[in-house]
C-alpha positions as CSV (number, residue, x, y, z in Angstrom):
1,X,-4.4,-97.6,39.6
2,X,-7.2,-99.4,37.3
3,X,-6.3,-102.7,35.7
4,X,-5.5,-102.1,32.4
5,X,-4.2,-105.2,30.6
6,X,-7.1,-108.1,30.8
7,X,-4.0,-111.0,31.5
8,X,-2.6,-111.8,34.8
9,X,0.2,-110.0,35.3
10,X,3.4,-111.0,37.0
11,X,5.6,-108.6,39.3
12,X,9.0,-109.0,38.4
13,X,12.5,-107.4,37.9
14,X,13.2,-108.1,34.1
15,X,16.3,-106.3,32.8
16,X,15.4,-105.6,28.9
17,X,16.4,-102.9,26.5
18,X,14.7,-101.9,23.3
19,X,14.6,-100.5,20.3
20,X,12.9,-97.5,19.0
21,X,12.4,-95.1,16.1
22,X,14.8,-92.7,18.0
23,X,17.4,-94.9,19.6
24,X,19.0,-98.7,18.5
25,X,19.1,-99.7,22.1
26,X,18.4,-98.2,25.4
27,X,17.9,-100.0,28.5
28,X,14.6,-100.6,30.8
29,X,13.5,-102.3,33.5
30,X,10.3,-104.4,33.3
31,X,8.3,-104.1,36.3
32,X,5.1,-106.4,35.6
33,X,4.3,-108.1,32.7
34,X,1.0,-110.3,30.9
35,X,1.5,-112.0,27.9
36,X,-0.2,-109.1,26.3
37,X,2.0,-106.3,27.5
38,X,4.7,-104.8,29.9
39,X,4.8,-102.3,32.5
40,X,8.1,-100.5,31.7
41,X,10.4,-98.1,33.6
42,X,12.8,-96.1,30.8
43,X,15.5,-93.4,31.0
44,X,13.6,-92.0,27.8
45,X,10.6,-90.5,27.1
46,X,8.9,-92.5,24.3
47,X,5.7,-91.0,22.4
48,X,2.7,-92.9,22.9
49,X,1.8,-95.0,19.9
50,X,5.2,-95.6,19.3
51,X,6.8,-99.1,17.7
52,X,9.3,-100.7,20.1
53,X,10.9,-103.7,20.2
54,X,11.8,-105.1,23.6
55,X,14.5,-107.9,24.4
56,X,13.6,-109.2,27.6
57,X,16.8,-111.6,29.8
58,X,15.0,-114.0,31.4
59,X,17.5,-116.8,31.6
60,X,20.8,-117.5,32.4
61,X,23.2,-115.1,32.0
62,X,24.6,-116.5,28.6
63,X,20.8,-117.1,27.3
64,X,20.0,-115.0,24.2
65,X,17.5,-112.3,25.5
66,X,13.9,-112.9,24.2
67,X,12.6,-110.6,21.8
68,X,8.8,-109.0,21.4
69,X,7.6,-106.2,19.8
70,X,4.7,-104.0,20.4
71,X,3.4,-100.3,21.1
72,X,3.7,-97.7,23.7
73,X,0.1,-97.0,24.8
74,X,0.9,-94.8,28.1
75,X,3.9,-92.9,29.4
76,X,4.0,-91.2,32.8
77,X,6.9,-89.3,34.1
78,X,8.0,-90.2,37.7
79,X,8.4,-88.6,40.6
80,X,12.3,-87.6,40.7
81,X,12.1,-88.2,44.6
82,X,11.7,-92.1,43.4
83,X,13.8,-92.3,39.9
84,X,16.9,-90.8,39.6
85,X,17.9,-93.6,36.9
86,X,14.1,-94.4,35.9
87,X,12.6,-91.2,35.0
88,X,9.7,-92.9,32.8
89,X,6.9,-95.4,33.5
90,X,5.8,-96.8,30.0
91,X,3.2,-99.2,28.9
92,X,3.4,-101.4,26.1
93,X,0.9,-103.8,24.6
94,X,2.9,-106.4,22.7
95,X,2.0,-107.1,19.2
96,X,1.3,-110.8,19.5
97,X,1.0,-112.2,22.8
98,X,4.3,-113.5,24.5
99,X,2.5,-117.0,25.5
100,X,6.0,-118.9,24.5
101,X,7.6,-117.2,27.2
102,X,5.5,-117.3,29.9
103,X,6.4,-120.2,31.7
104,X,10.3,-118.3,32.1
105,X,8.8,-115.6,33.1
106,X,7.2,-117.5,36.0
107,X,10.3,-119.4,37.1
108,X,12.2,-115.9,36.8
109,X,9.7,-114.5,39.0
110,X,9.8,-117.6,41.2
111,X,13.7,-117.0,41.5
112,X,13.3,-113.7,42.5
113,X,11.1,-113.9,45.2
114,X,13.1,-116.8,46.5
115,X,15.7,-114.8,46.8
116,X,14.4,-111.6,48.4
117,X,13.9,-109.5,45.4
118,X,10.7,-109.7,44.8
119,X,7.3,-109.3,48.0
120,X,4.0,-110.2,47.0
C-alpha cells in the first residue's frame, strides 16, 4: 500500500467515534494515525470529501476523549472474510494537525504494545 500521509504514523488501537453529516455519533476504530490524519475502520460508509469530527480516548478511562476534525479522502470496503463489525477502511486528513496530542498517542501506543495488543 503506498504511503499516503507525509507524517510518521503510529499503529495503534484507538477507540473513537465521530460525527458526520448523516449520523451524531457512530463508533470507529483508529488503526494508525499521523498528526495529519487517521486510518479509520467504520461500521458506515462515509462519502469521500466528507466533514467528520472524530473524538479519539486516549487516556484513562474517565479522560474526556480528544476531539479533531477533518475530511474523508478514501473509503474502501473490506473484505467481509476480515470485518464482520468493521465493514469500512476510511481515511481522514485532519483539518489542523493534532501535534497537541501526540505525545498520548505515543504512550497509548507504548501501553499497548506492552501489553500484547499491539506487534511492530
Amino acid at each position: 500500500m503506498e504511503e499516503r500521509r507525509n507524517n510518521s504514523r503510529q499503529l495503534t488501537c484507538i477507540p473513537a467515534f465521530f460525527e458526520s453529516k448523516r449520523d451524531s455519533q457512530d463508533l470507529a476504530l483508529i488503526r494508525d494515525v499521523s498528526v495529519t490524519g487517521a486510518r479509520l475502520f467504520t461500521r458506515v460508509k462515509l462519502e469521500p470529501e466528507e466533514a467528520v469530527t472524530l473524538h479519539l480516548y486516549l487516556g484513562a478511562e474517565s479522560a474526556p476523549p480528544r476531539k479533531s476534525e477533518g475530511k474523508v479522502v478514501r473509503i474502501e470496503r473490506r473484505d467481509p472474510a476480515q470485518s464482520d463489525v468493521w465493514a469500512f477502511e476510511v481515511g481522514v486528513v485532519f483539518a489542523e494537525p493534532i501535534t497537541a496530542y501526540q505525545a498520548e498517542i505515543e504512550a497509548l501506543c507504548k501501553r499497548q504494545e506492552a501489553a500484547g495488543i499491539l506487534k511492530r
